[in-house]
N, C-alpha and C positions, 0 to 999 in steps of 0.2 A: 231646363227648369222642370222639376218634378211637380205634379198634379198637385191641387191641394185648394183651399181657399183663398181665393184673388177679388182686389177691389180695383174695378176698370171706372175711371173719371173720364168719360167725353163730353167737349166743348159743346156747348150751345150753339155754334156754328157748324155743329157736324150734324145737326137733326132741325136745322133752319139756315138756309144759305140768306143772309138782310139784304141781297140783291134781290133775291127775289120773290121771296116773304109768302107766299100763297100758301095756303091748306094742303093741296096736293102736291106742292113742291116737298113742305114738310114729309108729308107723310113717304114719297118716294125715300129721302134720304135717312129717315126712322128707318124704313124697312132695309138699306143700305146698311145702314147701321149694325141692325139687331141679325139679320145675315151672318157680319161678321161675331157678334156675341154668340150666338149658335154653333158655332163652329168652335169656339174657345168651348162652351160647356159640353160640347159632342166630345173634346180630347178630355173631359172628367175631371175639369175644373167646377169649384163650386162655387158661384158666382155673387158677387153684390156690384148693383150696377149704381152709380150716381151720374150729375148731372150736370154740364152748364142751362144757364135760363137767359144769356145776354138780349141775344134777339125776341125773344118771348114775351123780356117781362118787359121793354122798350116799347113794342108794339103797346102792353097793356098802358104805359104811361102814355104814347102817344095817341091813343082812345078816349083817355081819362081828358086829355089836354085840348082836344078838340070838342068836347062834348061838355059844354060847360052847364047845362041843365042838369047834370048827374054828379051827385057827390064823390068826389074822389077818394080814394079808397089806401090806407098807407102802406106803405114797400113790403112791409111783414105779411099783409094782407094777399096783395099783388105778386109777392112770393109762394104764398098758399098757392095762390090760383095757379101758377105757372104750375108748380109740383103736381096737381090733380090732373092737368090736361095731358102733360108732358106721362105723367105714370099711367096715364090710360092708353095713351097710343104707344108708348113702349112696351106696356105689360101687353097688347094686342097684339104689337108684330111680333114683339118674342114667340109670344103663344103659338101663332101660325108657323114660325119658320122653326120652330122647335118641332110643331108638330109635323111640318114636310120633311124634314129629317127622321121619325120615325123615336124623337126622344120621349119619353112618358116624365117631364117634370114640371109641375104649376110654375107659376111665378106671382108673387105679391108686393105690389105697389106700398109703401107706407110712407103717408103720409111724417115728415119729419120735422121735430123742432132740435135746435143747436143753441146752446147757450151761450152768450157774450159775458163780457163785460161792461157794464154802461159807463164806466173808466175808464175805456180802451184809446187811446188816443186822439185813432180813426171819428172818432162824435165830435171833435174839437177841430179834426180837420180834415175832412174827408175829401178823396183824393181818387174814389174810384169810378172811372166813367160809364155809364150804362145812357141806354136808349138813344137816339138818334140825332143827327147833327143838325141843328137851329143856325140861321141866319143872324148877323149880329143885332138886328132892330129886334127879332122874337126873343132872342136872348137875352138882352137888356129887360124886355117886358117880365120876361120869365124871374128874372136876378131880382125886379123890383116888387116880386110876390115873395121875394124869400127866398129860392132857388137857387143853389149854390150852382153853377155854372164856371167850365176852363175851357180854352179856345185852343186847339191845334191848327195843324193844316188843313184838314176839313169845315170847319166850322167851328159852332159852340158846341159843349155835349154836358149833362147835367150828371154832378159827382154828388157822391154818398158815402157815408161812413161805410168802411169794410173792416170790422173788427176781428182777429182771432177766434175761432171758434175755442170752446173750452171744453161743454158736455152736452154728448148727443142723448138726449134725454127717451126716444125709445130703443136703447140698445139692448137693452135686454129682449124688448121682442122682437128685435131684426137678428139676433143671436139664438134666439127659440124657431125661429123659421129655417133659419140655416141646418141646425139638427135637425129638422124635420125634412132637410134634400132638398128645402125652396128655392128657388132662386130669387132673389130681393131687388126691388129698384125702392133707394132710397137717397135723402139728403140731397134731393133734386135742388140746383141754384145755390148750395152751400147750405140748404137747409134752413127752415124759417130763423129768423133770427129771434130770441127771446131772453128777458133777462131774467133771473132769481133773485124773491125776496122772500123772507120769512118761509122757503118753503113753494110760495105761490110766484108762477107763471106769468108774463105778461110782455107783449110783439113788442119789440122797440123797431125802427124805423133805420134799415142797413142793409147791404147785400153780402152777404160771407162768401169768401172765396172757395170755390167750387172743390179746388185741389185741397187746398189746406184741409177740408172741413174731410174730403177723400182720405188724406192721409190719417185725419185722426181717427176714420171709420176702418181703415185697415189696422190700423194699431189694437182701438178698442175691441176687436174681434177676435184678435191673433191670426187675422191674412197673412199666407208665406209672402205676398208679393202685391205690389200695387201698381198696373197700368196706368198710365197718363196716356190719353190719344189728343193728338190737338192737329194743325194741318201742317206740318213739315215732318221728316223721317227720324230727324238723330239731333240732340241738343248739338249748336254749335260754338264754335270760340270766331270770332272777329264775320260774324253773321252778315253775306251780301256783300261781303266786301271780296278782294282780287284773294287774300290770304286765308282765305274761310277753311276753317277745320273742325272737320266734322268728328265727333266723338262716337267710339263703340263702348266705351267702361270706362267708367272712372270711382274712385272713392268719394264718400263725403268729404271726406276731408278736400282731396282736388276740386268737387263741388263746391264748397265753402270758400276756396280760396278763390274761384272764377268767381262767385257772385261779388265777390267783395274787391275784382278787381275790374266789376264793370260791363262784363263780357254781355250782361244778359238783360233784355228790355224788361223794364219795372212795370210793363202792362201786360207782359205775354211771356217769354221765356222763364223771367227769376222768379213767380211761384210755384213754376211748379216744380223747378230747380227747387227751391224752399221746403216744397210740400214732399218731396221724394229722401230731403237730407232727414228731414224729421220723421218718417216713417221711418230710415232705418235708424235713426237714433234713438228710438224706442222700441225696438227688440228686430224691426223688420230681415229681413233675407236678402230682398233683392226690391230696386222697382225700377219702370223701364220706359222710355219717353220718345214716342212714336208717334206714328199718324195713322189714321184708321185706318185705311186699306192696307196697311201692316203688320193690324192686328195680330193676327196668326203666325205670321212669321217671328215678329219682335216676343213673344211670348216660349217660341223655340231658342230664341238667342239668334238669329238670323237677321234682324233689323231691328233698328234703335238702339237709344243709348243704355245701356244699363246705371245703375248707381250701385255700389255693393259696398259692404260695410269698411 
């Protein structure tokens, strides 16, 4: 794959493990992380990084939830907050391990809004699980505040609208940064969620999918190529099972056909299957769906899946 500008989406699980949730824990697999982003911007890629916020912004609900003397504060909100923390410890390890590599380039955090639809669905029946797993008596308590709540095999866990992103409303200056050689961490969590009216701004209460919102940031840029890292190597067809086939390339079009014949979990694999068909169906070249400690290789073509037009 030839150099050029790339948009790398990593999980929120790859810079907070919810096992074991600590500061320091964090901050070890940040700089795990950003290691490996250094190394891609050291081969003369030029980088925009986004973000998941799963574990991040759980933690901040389950803060909010214990602390009932403190006004809680809504997801659009809790989403900000995630972006600010997460863009300061990332723009920090970048910084360092950029600079123990001997590279001379900044990096800037921006703060991002994404714009929905407040007809999108997802508002009428939200379906995406964020923060952590509740007991069925907390849960019920929770459900009778208003709390939409679904029960797996862990527990309960509290669902949210996840709308379609539509427009990332600072791309012009995440595009004015890039000509200037910046390297960008933006659209952290899928980016705040907000709606348009007449013109004026205002949070509505959603979590946007981290990839989707990825791909529409490679699109709107002209990215040759979009990373996906999440924690397994290579999208699979019959996942965990005795028959499991692991994929090196495939088309959208074989893309499309596997999501619609099942192959791929509607919480983890199909968006970002989703989120990869739709980058190239908007002018994209290539995007390639790996796991982080593959970074470097899956970017040579040596590991994960590709998708190609």
């Amino acid at each position: 794959m030839s150099t050029g500008s790339i948009v790398i989406a990593i999980g929120g699980n790859a810079i907070l493990n919810p096992a074991m949730g600590n500061p320091d824990e964090q901050r070890r697999m940040i700089d795990k992380t950003c290691l490996e982003i250094a190394q891609i911007i050291q081969r003369g890629y030029d980088v925009v990084l986004t973000h998941g916020n799963g574990p991040q912004i759980g933690n901040i609900l389950a803060m909010q939830e214990e602390c009932g003397s403190v006004q809680a504060q809504p997801l659009d909100v809790c989403g900000a907050q995630t972006q600010g923390m997460l863009g300061y410890l990332l723009k920090q390890s970048l910084d360092n391990r950029l600079r123990e590599s001997g590279i001379n380039r900044q990096v800037a955090a921006v703060l991002t809004q994404v714009v929905v639809d407040e007809s999108d669905p997802s508002f009428d029946t939200p379906t995406k699980p964020i923060g952590l797993y509740y007991s069925k008596y907390r849960a019920q308590k929770m459900m009778e505040q208003g709390i939409k709540m679904i029960q797996d095999k862990k527990g309960y866990r509290r669902v949210v609208p996840s709308p379609v992103p539509e427009k990332i409303i600072e791309e012009d200056i995440i595009k004015d940064l890039i000509r200037e050689g910046i390297i960008v961490i933006a659209a952290g969590g899928g980016g705040i969620p907000v709606i348009q009216k007449n013109g004026l701004l205002a949070g509505i209460e959603a979590v946007i999918d981290k990839d989707l919102t990825g791909s529409l940031m490679a699109s709107v840029i002209g990215a040759e190529a979009f990373l996906i890292l999440t924690d397994v190597e290579k999208v699979a067809l019959n996942y965990g099972k005795d028959n499991q086939i692991d994929l090196d390339e495939i088309t959208t079009s074989e893309a499309q056909r596997y999501v619609e014949e099942g192959h791929f979990g509607k919480g983890s694999m199909e968006p970002k299957v989703l989120s990869a068909i739709r980058f190239i169906r908007s002018g994209g070249k290539i995007a390639i769906i790996s796991n982080l400690d593959k970074a470097v290789p899956a970017i040579e073509c040596r590991a994960g899946t590709r998708i190609i037009p």
